[in-house]
C-alpha positions in Angstrom: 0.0 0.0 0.0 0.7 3.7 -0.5 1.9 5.6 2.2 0.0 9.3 2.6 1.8 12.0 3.6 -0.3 14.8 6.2 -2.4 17.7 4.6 -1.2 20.6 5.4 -2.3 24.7 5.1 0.6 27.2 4.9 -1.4 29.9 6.6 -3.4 27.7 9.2 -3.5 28.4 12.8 -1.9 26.0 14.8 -4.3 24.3 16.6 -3.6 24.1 20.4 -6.1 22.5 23.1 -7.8 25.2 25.2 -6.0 24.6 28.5 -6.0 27.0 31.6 -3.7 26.5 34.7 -5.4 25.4 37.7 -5.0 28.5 39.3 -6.6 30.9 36.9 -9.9 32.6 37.9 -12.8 31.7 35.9 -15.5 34.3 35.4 -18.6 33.2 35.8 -21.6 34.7 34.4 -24.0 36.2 36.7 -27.3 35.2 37.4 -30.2 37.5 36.4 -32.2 38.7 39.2 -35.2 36.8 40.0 -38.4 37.9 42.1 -41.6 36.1 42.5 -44.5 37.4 42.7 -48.1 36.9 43.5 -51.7 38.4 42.4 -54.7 38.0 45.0 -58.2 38.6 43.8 -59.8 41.6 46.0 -62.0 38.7 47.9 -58.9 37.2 49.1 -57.6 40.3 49.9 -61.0 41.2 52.1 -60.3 38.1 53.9 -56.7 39.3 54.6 -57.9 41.9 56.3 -60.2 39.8 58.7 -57.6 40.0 61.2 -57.2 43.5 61.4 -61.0 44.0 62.2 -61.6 43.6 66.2 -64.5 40.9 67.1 -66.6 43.3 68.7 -66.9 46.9 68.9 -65.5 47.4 72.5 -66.3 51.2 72.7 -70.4 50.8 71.6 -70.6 47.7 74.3 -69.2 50.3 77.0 -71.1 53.3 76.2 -74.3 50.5 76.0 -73.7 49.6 79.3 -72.6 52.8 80.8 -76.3 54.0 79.1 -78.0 51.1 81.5 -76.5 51.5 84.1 -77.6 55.0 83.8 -81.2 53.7 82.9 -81.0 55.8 79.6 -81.0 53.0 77.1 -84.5 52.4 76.9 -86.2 54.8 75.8 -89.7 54.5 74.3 -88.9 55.1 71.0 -86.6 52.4 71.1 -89.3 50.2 72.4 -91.5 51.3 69.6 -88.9 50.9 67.4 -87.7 47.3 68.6 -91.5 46.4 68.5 -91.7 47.1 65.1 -89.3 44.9 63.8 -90.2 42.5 65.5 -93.8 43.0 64.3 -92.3 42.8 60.4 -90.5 39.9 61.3 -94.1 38.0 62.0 
């Protein structure tokens, strides 16, 4: 058999592995900045705000009380007006 000889281009680049020491700093490419984020419909939001609403309305319970201790709560147009819907409610 015939021997072949190598190919070769006069005005190549020699080609040379890519090799870095091991003590060479690598850049590496930063991360792009990543927030989350979340939409809530305005019902959910409503019931967000459930906590921020007090059980009961502590200043109308005292000022009810303070009114019968007082004996000013009832009053007849209260009565009338209590018996009324009461009378609707029939």
């Amino acid at each position: 058999m015939s021997e072949v000889s190598p190919l070769s281009r006069p005005n190549a680049p020699a080609l040379t592995p890519n090799v870095k020491p091991a003590d060479a700093k690598v850049a590496m490419p930063a991360k792009p900045a990543r927030s989350d984020q979340a939409d809530f419909s305005a019902a959910a939001q409503l019931l967000g705000r459930l906590d921020q609403i007090p059980d009961t309305r502590d200043e109308l319970i005292t000022r009810v009380k303070q009114e019968i201790a007082l004996g000013a709560y009832e009053t007849p147009e209260k009565v009338d007006g209590a018996i009324e819907e009461l009378l609707k409610d029939l």
